[in-house]
N, C-alpha and C positions, 0 to 999 in steps of 0.2 A: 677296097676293103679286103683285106686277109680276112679268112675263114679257119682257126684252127680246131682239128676235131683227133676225137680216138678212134680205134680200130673196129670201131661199131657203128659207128657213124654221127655219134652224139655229138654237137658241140661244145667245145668247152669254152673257147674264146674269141673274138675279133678284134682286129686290130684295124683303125684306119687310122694313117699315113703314109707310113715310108710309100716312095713309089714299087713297080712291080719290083725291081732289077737289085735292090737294096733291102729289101723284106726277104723276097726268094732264098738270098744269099745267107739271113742272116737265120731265117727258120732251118733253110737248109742244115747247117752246121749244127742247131741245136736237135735236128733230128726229129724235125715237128711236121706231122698228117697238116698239108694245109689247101687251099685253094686260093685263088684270088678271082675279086666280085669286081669288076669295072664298073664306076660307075654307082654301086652301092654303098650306100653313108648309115645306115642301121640294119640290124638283123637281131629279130627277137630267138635266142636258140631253144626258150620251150618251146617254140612254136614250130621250128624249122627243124634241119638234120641233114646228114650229107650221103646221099644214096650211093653207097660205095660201088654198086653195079657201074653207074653212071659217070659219078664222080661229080655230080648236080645235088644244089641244095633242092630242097622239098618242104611243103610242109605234114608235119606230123599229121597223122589219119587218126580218128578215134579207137577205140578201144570196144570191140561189139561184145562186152560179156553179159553172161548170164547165170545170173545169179538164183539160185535154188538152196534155201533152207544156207547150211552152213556152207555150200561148197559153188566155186566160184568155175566156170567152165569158159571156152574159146578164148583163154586167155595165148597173146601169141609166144610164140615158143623164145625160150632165154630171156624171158620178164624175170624185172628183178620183185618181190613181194617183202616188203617190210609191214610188221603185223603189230600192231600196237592194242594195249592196251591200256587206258587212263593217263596217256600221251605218254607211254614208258614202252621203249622198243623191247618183243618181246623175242623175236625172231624176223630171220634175214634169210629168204631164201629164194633160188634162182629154179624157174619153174618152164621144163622144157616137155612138161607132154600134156600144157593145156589145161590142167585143171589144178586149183587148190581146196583143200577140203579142211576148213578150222574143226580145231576140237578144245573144247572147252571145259578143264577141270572145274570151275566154280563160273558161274553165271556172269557174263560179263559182256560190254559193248567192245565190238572190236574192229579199231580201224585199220585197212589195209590198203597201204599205196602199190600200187602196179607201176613200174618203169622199163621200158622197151625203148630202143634207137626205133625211129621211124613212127612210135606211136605218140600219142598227147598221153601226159601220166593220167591215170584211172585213182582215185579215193571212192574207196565203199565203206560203209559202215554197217555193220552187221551184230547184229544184238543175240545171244545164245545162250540159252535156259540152262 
């Protein structure tokens, strides 16, 4: 199984068939992050990810945040934050120093998905006066 991933190590897609020497060739040329799984017939990619130290899949680790009133902490660094509210995106933002902190013009429930390479995505809901 081919492993195609981005520059972060997320997967984006897998392929099984062609063999090694005929994939190799043909990702090469389109200039595609790939690996090849011997051997392996499915790979779930929320679950997994490709440790670019390594160059080894892995699975995702949780997400240890903590959560205090409106502002969300330990979150890991270049998490991506989309922040909803009333299932309407309201903002998109890339969070590298660990913490986000909502603020809330008029009282509302607010969801926010967390997305990082190497972590399992994180939903919080957070409700603000």
């Amino acid at each position: 199984m081919f492993v195609i991933y981005d520059d972060t190590g997320s997967i984006l897609s897998t392929i099984a068939g062609p063999g090694l020497e005929y994939g190799r060739d043909y990702l090469d040329k389109e200039g595609k992050r790939w690996l090849f799984l011997e051997g392996v017939t499915s790979l779930d990619p929320l679950q997994n990810y490709v440790d670019l130290a390594d160059g080894k899949v892995k699975p995702r680790r949780p997400m240890h945040l903590v959560i205090d009133g409106a502002t969300i902490s330990n979150i890991p660094p270049g998490s991506v934050a989309l922040i909803s509210v009333c299932s309407q995106l309201q903002a998109s933002e890339t969070i590298d120093d660990g913490e986000l902190e909502l603020e809330a013009e008029t009282p509302a429930s607010y969801r926010v998905l967390l997305t990082c390479a190497g972590y399992l995505p994180a939903e919080i809901e957070i409700d603000l006066p």
